[in-house]
C-alpha positions as a Markdown table, in Angstrom:
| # | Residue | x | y | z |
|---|---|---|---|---|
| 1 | Unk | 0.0 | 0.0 | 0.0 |
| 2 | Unk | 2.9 | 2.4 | 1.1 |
| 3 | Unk | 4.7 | 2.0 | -2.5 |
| 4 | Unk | 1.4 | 1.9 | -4.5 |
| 5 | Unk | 0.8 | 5.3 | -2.5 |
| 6 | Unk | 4.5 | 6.3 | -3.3 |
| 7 | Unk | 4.2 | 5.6 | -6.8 |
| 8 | Unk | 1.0 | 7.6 | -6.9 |
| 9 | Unk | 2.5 | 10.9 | -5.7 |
| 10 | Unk | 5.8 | 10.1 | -8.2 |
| 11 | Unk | 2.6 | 9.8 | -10.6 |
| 12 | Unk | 0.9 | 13.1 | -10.1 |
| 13 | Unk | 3.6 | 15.3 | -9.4 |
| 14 | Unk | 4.9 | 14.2 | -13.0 |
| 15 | Unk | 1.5 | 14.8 | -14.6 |
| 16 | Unk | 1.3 | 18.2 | -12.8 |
| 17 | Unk | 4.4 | 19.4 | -13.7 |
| 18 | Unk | 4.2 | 18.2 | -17.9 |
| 19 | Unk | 0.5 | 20.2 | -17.2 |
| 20 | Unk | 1.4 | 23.0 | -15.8 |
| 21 | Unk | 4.4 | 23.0 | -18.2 |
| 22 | Unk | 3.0 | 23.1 | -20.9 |
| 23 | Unk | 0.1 | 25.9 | -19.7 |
| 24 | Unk | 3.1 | 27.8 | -19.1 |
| 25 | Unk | 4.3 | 28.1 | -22.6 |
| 26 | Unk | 0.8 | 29.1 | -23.8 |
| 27 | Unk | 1.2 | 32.4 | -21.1 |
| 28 | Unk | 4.6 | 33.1 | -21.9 |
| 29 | Unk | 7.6 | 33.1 | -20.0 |
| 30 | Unk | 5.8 | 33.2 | -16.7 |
| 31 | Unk | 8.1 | 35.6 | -14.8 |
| 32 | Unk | 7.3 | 38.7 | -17.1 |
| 33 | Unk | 5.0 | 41.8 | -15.9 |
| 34 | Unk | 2.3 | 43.2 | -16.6 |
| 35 | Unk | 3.3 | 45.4 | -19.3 |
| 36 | Unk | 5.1 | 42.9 | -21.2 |
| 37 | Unk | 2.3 | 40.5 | -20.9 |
| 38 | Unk | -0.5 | 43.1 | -22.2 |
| 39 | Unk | 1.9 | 43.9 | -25.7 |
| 40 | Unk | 2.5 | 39.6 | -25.8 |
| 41 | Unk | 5.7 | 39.9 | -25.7 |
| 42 | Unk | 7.0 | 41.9 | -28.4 |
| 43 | Unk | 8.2 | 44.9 | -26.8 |
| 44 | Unk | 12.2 | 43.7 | -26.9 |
| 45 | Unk | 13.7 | 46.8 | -28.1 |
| 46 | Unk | 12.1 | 48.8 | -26.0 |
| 47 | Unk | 12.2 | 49.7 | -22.3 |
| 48 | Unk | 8.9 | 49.1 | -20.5 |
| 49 | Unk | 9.6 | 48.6 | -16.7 |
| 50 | Unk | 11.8 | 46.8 | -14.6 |
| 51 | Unk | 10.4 | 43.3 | -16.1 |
| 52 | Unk | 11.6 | 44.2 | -19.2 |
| 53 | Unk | 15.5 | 42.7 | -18.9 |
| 54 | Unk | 14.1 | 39.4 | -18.1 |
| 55 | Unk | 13.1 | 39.4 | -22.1 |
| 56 | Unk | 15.9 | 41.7 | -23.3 |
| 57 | Unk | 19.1 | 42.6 | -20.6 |
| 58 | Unk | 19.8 | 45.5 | -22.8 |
| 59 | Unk | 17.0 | 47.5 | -21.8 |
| 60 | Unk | 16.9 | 49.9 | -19.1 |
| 61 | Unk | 16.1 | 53.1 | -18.7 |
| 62 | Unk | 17.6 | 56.1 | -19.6 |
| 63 | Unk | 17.4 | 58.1 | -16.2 |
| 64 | Unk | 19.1 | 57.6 | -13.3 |
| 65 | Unk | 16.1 | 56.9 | -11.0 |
| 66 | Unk | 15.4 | 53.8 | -8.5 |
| 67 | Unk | 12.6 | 51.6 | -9.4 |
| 68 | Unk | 10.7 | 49.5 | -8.2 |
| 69 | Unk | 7.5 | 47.2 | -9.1 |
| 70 | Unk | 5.6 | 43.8 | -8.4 |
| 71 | Unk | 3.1 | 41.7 | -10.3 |
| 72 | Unk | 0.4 | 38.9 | -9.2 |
| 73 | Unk | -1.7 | 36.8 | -11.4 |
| 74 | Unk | -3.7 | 34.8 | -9.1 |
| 75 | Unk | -5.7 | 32.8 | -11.2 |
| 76 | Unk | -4.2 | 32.5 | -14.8 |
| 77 | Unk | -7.2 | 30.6 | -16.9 |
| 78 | Unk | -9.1 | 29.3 | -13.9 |
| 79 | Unk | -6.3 | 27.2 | -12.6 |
| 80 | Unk | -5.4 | 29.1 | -9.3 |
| 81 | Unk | -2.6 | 26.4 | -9.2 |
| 82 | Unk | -1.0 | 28.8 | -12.0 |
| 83 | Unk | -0.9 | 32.0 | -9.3 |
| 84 | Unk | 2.6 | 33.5 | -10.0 |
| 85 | Unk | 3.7 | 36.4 | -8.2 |
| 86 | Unk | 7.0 | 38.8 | -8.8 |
| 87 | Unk | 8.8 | 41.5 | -7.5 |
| 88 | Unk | 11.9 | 43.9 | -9.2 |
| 89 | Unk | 13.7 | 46.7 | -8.7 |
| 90 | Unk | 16.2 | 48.7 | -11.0 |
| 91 | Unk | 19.1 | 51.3 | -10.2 |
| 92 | Unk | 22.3 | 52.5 | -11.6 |
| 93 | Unk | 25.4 | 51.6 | -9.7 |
| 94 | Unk | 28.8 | 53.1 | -11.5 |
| 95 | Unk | 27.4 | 54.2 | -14.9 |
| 96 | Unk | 25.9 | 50.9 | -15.6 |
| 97 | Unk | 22.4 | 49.8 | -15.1 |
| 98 | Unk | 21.7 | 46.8 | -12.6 |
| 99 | Unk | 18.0 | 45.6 | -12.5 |
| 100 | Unk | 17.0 | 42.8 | -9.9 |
| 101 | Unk | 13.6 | 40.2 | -10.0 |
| 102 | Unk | 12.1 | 37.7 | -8.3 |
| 103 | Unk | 9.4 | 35.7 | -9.3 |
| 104 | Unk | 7.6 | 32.4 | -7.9 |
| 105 | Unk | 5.0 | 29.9 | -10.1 |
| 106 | Unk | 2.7 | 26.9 | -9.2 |
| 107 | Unk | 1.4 | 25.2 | -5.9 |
| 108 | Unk | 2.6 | 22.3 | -3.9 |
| 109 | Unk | 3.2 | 19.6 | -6.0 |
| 110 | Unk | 5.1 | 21.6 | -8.6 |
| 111 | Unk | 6.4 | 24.5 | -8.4 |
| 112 | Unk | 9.1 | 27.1 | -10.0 |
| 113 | Unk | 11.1 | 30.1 | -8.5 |
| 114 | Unk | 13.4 | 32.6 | -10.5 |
| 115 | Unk | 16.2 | 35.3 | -9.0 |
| 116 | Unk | 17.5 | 37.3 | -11.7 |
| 117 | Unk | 20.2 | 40.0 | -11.5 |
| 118 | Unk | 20.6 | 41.8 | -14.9 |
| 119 | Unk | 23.5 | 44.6 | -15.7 |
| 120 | Unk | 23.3 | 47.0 | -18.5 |
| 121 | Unk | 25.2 | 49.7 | -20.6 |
| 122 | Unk | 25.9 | 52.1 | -23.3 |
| 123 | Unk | 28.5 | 51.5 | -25.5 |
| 124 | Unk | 29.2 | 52.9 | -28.7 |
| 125 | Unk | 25.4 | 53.5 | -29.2 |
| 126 | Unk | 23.8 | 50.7 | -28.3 |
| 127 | Unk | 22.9 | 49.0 | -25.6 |
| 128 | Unk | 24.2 | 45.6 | -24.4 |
| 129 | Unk | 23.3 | 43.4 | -21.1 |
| 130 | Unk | 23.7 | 40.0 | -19.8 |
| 131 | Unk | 21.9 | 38.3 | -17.2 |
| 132 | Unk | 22.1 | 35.3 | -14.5 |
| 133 | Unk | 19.0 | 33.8 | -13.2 |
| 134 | Unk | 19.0 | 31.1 | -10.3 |
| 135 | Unk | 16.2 | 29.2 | -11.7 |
| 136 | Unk | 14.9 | 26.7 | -9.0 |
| 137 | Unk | 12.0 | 23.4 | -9.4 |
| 138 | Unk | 10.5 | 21.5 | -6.8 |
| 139 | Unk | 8.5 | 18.5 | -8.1 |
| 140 | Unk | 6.9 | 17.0 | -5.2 |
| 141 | Unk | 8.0 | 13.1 | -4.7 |
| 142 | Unk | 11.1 | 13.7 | -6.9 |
| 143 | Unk | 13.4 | 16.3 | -5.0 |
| 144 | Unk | 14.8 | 20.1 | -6.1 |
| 145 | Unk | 16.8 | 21.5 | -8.2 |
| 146 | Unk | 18.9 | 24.8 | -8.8 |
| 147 | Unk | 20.6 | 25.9 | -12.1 |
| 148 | Unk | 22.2 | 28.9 | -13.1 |
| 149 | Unk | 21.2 | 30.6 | -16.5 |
| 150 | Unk | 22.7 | 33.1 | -18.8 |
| 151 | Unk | 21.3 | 34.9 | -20.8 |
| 152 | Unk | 22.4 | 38.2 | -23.4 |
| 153 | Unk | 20.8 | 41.1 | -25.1 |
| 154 | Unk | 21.6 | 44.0 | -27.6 |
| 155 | Unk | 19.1 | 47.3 | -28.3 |
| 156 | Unk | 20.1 | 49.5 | -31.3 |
| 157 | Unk | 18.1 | 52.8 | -32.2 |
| 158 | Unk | 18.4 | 53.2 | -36.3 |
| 159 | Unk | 16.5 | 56.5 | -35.9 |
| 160 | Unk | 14.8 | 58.4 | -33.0 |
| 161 | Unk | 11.7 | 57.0 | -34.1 |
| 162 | Unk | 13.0 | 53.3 | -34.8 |
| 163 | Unk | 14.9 | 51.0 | -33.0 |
| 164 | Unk | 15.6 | 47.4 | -32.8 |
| 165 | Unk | 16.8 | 44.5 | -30.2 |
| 166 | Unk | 17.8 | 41.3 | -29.8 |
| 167 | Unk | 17.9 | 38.5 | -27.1 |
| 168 | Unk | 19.3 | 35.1 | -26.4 |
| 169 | Unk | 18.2 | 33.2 | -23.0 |
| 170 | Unk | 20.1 | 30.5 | -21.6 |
| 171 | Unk | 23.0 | 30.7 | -23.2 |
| 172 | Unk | 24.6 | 27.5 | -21.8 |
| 173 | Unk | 21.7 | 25.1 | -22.3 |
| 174 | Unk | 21.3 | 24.8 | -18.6 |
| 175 | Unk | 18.8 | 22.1 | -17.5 |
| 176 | Unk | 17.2 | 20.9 | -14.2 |
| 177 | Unk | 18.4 | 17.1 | -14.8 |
| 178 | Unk | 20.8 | 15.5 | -17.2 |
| 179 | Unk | 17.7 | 15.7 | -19.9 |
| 180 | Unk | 18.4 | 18.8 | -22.2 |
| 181 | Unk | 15.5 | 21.4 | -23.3 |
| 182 | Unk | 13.7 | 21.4 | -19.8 |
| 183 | Unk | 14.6 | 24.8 | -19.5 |
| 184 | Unk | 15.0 | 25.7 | -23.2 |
| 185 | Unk | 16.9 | 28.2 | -25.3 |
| 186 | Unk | 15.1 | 31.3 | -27.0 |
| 187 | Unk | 16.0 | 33.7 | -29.2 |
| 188 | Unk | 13.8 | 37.1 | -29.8 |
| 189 | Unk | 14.4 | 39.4 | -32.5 |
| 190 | Unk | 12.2 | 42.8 | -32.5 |
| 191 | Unk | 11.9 | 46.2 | -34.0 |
| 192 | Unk | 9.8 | 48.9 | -32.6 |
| 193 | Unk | 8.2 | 52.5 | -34.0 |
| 194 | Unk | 6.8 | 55.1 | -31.9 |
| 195 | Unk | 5.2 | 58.3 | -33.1 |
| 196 | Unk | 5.9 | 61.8 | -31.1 |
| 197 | Unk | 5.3 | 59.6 | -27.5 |
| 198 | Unk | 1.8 | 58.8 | -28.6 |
| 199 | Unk | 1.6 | 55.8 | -30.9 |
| 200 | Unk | 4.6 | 52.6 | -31.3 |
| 201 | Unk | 3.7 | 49.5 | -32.9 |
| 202 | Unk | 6.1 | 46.1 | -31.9 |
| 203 | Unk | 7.1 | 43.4 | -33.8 |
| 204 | Unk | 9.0 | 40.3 | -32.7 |
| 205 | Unk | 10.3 | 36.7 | -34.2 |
| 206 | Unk | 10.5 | 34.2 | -31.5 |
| 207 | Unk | 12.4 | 31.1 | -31.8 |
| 208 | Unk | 12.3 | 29.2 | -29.0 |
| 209 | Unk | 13.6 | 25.1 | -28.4 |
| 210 | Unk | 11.0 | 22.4 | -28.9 |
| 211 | Unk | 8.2 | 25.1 | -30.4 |
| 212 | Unk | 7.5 | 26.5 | -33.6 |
| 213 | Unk | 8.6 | 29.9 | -34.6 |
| 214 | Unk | 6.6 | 32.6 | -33.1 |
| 215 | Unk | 5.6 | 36.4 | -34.0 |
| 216 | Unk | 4.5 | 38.6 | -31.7 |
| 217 | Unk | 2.5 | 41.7 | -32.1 |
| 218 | Unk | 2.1 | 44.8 | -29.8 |
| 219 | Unk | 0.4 | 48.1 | -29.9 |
| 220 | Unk | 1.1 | 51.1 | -27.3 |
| 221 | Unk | -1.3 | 54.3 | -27.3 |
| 222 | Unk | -0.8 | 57.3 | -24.9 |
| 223 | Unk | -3.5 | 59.8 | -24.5 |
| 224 | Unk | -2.2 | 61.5 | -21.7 |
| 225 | Unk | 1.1 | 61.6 | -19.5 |
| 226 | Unk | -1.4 | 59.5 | -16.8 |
| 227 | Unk | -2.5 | 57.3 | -18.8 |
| 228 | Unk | -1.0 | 54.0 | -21.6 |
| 229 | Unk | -3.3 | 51.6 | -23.5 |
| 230 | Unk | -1.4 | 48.4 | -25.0 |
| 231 | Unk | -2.8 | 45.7 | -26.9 |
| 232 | Unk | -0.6 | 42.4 | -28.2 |
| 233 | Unk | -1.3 | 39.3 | -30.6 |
| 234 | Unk | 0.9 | 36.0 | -30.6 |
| 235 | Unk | 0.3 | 34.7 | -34.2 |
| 236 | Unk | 0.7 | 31.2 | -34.0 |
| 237 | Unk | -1.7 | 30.2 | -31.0 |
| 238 | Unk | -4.0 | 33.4 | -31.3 |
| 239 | Unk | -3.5 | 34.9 | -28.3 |
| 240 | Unk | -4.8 | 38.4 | -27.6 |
| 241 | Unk | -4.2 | 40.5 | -25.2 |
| 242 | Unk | -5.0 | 43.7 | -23.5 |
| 243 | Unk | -3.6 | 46.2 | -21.5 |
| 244 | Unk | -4.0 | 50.0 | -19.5 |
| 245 | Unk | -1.5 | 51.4 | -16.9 |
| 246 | Unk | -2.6 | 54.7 | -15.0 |
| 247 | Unk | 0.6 | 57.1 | -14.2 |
| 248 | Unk | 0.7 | 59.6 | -11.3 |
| 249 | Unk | 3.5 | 61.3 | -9.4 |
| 250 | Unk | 6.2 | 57.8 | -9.5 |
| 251 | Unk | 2.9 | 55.6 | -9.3 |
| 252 | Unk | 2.4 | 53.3 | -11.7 |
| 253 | Unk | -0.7 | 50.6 | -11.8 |
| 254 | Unk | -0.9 | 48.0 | -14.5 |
| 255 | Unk | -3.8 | 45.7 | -15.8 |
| 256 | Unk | -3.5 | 43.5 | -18.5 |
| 257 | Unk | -6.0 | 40.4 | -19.5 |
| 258 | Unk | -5.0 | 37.4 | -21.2 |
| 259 | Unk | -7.5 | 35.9 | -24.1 |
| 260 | Unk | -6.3 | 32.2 | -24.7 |
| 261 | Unk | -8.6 | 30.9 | -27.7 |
| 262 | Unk | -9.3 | 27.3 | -25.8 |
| 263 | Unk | -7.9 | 28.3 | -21.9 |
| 264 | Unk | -10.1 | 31.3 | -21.6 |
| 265 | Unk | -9.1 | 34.8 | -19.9 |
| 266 | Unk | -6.5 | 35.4 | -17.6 |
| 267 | Unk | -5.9 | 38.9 | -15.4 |
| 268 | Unk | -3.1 | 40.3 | -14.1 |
| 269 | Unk | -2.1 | 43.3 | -12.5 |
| 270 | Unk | 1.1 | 45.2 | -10.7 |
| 271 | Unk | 2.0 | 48.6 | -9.0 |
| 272 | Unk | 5.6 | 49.9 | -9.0 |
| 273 | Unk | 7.2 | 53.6 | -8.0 |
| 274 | Unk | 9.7 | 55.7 | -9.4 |
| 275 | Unk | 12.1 | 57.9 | -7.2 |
| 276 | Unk | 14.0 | 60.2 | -9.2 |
């Protein structure tokens, strides 16, 4: 009874984890915020918040102010065993740009946690950034793991109004057991074009291990200095999404919502400050 009860746990944690795997990918990389997630990803030549180096090291922003932000999903699709939760801050230190994150994804039988450190700088024109992340599993009835992964990023602006960027995550094929491609390896490639602070329209080609190639849409409209609409599209599983952030004084709240064509509607939301 004891090892048809042991093998039962071995059983379920397994199937949770390949489930809640694979739910994953259909979000996105799980750790972004809120902003990133209303535009589906594309924005990754471009500096949105302090999320943003987790898709693109490179970016940062241009000022010299302290920030700091967190995000919570707490019921992604229905499954509230898909709650994920984050937290980052940026600053400069020495004329370069260091940017911090936490984030923390699943329930008891499976479940992920990611500390990033990300630093950043101009040189020659562009930007460039690398990044380490302690990426961490725990798979109930099979133990714990702990890897470190690299990852790299460029930003270029062609023109004021135009500018491009370029990532590559886990740079040496780390994996949580001797079986490659549980973490995976992704490449983004995007351009961006803004109008006057108003209107900027995203494009990105992802390319990530094990998937089809990607493209990812996003649309940013500013009305106002207090106030940002976004909207995003991921091509290949038509996946829409939506987004408004209200800005006031160093406040900044997010919303965004998540429309999964079979998986339904997700929310998420986050609230940062700014110290200049």
């Amino acid at each position: 009874m004891n090892n048809f009860g042991s093998f039962g746990i071995h059983y379920l944690s397994w199937a949770a984890a390949l489930l809640l795997s694979a739910l994953q990918f259909s979000y996105g990389q799980f750790y972004n915020g809120v902003r990133q997630t209303a535009l589906s990803f594309s924005s990754v030549s471009y500096y949105q918040d302090v999320f943003s180096a987790v898709q693109n090291p490179a970016l940062f922003s241009p000022g010299e102010q302290v920030e700091i932000k967190s995000f919570y999903s707490p019921s992604p699709f229905g499954l509230n065993e898909l709650a994920l939760l984050g937290a980052g801050a940026s600053f400069s230190l020495s004329g370069t740009r260091v940017t911090t994150s936490i984030a923390s994804y699943g329930y008891s039988l499976y479940r992920e946690n990611t500390l990033m450190i990300s630093a950043a700088a101009n040189m020659f024109g562009f930007n460039a950034g690398l990044s380490l992340q302690a990426a961490h599993v725990n798979i109930k009835g099979y133990g714990t793991s702990l890897v470190p992964v690299f990852s790299a990023g460029i930003r270029y602006p062609l023109f004021p109004f135009l500018s491009v960027g370029s990532s590559f995550s886990n740079l040496a094929n780390a994996s949580w057991s001797n079986t490659n491609d549980q973490i995976g390896q992704t490449s983004l490639f995007g351009i961006r074009y803004e109008e006057e602070d108003f209107l900027a329209l995203s494009f990105t080609l992802k390319n990530e291990s094990g998937y089809k190639a990607e493209q990812l849409a996003g649309l940013e409209v500013k009305p106002s200095e207090y106030l940002l609409l976004m909207a995003g599209m991921q091509f290949t599983t038509r996946q829409y999404s939506t987004g408004i952030s209200f800005i006031y004084m160093g406040i900044v709240a997010d919303y965004a919502t998540v429309i999964h064509p079979i998986l339904g509607l997700s929310h998420q939301f986050a609230l940062g400050y700014t110290i200049r």
